[in-house]
C-alpha positions in Angstrom: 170.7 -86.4 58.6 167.5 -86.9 60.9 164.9 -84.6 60.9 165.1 -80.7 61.2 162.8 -78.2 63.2 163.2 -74.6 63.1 162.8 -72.8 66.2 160.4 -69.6 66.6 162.9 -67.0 68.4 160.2 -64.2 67.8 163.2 -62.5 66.1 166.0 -62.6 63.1 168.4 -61.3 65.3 168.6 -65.2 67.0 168.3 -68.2 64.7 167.1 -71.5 66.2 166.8 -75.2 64.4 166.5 -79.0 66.1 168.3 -81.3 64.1 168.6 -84.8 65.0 168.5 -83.6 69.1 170.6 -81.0 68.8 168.9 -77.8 69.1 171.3 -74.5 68.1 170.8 -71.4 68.5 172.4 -68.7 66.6 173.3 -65.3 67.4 172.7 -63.3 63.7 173.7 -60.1 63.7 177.2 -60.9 61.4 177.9 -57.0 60.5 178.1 -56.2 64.1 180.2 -59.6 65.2 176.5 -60.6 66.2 176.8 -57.7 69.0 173.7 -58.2 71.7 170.5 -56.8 71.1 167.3 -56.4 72.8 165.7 -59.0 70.8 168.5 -61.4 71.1 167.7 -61.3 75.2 164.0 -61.6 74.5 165.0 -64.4 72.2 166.3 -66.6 74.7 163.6 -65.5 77.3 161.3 -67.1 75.0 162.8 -70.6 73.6 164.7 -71.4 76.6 162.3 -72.6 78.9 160.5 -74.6 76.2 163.5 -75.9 75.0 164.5 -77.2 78.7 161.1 -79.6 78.2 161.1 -80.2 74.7 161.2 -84.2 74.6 163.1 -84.1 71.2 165.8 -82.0 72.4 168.8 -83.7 74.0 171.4 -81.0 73.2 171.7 -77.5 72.7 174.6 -75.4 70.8 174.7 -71.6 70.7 177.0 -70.0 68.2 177.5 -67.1 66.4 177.0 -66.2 62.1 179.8 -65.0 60.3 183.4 -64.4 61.9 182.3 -64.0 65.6 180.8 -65.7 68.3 179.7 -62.7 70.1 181.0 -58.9 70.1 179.5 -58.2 73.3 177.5 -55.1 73.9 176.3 -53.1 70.8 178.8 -50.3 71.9 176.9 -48.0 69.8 173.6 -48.4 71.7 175.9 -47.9 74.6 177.2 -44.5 73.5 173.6 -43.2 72.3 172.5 -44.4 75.5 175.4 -42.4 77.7 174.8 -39.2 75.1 171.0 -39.3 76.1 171.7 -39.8 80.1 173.9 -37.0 79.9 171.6 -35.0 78.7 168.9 -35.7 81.3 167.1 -38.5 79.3 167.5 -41.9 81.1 165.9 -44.5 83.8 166.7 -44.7 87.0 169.8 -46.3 88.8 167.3 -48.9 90.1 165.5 -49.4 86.9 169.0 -50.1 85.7 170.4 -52.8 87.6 166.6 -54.3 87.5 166.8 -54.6 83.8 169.9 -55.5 83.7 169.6 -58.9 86.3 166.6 -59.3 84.4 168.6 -59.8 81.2 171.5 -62.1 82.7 168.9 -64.7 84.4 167.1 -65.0 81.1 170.7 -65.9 79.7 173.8 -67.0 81.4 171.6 -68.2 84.3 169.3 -69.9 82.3 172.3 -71.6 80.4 174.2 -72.2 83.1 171.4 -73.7 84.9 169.9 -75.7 81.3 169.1 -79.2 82.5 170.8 -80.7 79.5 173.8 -80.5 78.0 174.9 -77.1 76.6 177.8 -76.4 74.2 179.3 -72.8 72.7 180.7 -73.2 69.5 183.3 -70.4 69.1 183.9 -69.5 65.0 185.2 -66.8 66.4 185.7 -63.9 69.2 183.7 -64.2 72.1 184.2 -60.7 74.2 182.8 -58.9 76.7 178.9 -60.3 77.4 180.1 -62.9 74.3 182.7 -64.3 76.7 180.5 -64.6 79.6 177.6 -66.2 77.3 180.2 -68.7 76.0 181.8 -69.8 79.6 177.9 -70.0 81.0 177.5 -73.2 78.5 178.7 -76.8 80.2 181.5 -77.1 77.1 183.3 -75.3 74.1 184.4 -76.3 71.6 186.5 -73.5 69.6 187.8 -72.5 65.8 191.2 -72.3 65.4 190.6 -68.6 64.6 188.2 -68.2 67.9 189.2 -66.2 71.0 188.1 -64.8 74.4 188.5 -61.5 75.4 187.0 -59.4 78.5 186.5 -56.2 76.4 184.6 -54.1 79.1 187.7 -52.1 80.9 188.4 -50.4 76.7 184.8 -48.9 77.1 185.1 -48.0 80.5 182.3 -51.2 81.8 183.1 -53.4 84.4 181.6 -56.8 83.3 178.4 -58.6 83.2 176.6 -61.6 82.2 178.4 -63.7 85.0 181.6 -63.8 83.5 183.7 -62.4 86.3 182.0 -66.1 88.3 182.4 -68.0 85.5 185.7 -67.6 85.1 186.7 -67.6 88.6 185.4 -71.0 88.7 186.9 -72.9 86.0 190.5 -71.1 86.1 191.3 -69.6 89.5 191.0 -66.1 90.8 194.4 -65.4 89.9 193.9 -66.3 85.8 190.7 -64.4 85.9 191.5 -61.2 87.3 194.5 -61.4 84.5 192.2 -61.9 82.0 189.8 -59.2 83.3 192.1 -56.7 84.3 195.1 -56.9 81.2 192.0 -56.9 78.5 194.1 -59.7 76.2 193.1 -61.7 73.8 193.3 -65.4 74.8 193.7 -67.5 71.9 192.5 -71.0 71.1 195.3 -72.6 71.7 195.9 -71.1 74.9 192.3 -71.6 75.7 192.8 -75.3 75.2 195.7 -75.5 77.3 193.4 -73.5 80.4 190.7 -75.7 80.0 188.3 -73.4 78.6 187.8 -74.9 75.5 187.2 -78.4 75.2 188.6 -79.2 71.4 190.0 -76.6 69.2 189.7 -77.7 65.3 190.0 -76.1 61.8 187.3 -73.5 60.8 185.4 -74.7 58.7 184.9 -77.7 60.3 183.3 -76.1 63.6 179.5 -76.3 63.0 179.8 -80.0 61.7 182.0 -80.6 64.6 179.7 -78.8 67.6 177.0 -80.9 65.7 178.3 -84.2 65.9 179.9 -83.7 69.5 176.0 -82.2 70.7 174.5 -85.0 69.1 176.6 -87.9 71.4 175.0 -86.2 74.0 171.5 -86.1 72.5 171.7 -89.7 71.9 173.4 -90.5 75.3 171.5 -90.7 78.8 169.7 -87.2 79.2 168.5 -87.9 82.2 171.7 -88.9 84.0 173.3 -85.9 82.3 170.6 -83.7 84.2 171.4 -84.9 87.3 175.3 -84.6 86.7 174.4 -81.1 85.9 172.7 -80.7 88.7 175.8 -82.6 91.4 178.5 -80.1 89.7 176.4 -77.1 90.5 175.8 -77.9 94.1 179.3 -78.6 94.3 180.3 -74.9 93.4 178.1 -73.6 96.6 177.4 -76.4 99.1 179.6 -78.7 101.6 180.5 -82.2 101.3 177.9 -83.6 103.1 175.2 -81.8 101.7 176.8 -82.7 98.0 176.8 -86.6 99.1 173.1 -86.3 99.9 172.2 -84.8 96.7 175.1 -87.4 94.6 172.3 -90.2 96.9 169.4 -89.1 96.2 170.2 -88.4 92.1 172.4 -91.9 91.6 169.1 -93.9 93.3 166.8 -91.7 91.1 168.7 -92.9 88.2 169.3 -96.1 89.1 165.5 -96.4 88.5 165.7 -95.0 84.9 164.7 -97.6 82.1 168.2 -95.8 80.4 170.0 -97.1 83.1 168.2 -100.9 82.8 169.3 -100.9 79.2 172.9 -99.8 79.9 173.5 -102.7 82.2 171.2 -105.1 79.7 174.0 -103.9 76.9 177.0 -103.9 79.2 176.3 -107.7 79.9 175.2 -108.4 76.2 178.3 -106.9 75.0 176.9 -103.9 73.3 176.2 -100.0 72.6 172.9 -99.1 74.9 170.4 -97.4 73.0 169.2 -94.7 75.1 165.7 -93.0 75.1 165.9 -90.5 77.9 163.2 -92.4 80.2 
């Protein structure tokens, strides 16, 4: 073990430490299956963008205390807040939908959009806003015990936090509006077998396992990774052509890298590259 950094959230409803690379973040609210809270969005608002330049961080992991990855909504706030609208005490429509955006961009789009590698680690279920927060990260990696479920039609909500995208893009319109629409659990197993989780493996072998994965990725080329990052998201909006110009212009910025000088050094020399994200 390297060295360890904890990470100022601003709250203790969002835990955050850099060890060895690999920064996690952990959602900490384990007697409500880490349900979403105002502070948890601030949370990420505020480490997020430092975290995309932090120099010592080559990886992130978000995952959940306890028995859960994420619950979701709080769906006790949610009832307080529909008994106080219905009796005249509420924001508007607009005010709404403004907070609302302003909460997803400074989460799934700011995950999905992370310039280095991101991973959910799943000890459990990931519903509702849980599930889209897990499928915004580049990989999962699940507990046997972990599952996904949409959650949102049971309480009457139709979906937010991306997921509805998300899931489009990684299993087909057809798997997602099954998965949306019937409200079942998908199980770890069967999320393996979709493609939505990575690697499935024993329970209390998840956070050394997310760890160790995060960390190949820490120690591998960062910036090549960001650029990969960057080619697979153009490729979900843009042409061919306009993809092979960006896939030009990132391979010749990385050709230039002193990673990628030391990769072909080591490849020649018969050995592991040592990497140093320049």
């Amino acid at each position: 073990m390297g060295t360890t950094r904890s990470i100022d959230t601003g709250t203790s409803y969002l835990l955050g430490e850099i060890v060895d690379g690999v920064a996690t973040l952990t959602l900490n609210r384990p007697e409500r299956l880490n349900a979403l809270h105002p502070e948890i969005f601030d949370g990420f608002g505020r480490v997020l963008p430092h975290l995309a330049v932090d120099a010592e961080v080559g990886a992130l992991v978000v995952t959940g205390t306890g028995r859960a990855f994420c619950a979701g909504g709080d769906v006790a706030a949610q009832a307080d807040r529909a008994e106080r609208a219905a009796s005249g005490v509420t924001v508007t429509y607009e005010a709404g939908v403004a907070d609302l955006r302003r909460r997803q961009n400074m989460v799934s789009a700011a995950l999905y959009e992370f310039p280095k590698v991101t991973i959910a680690a799943l000890p459990g279920a990931a519903a509702g806003a849980g599930m889209s927060i897990a499928l915004a990260c580049d990989l999962r990696i699940a507990a046997e015990s972990a599952f996904l479920l949409s959650a949102f039609a049971k309480v009457g909500f139709s979906g937010d936090f991306g997921g509805s995208w998300f899931l489009t893009q990684l299993v087909g319109s057809a798997k997602a509006r099954e998965v949306y629409l019937c409200n079942e659990r998908v199980p770890a197993a069967e999320l393996l077998r979709l493609g939505l989780v990575s690697r499935v493996v024993p329970d209390a072998e998840l956070p050394a396992a997310a760890q160790a994965w995060a960390a190949s990725f820490a120690s591998g080329p960062r910036i090549a990774y960001g650029y990969m990052k960057e080619n697979l998201i153009r490729a979900t909006k843009a042409d061919l052509r306009t993809c092979l110009d960006g896939e030009a212009a990132a391979m010749t910025a990385a050709a230039r890298t002193e990673d990628h000088r030391e990769a072909a050094k080591a490849f020649v020399e018969k050995r592991n590259p040592v990497f140093k994200g320049r």
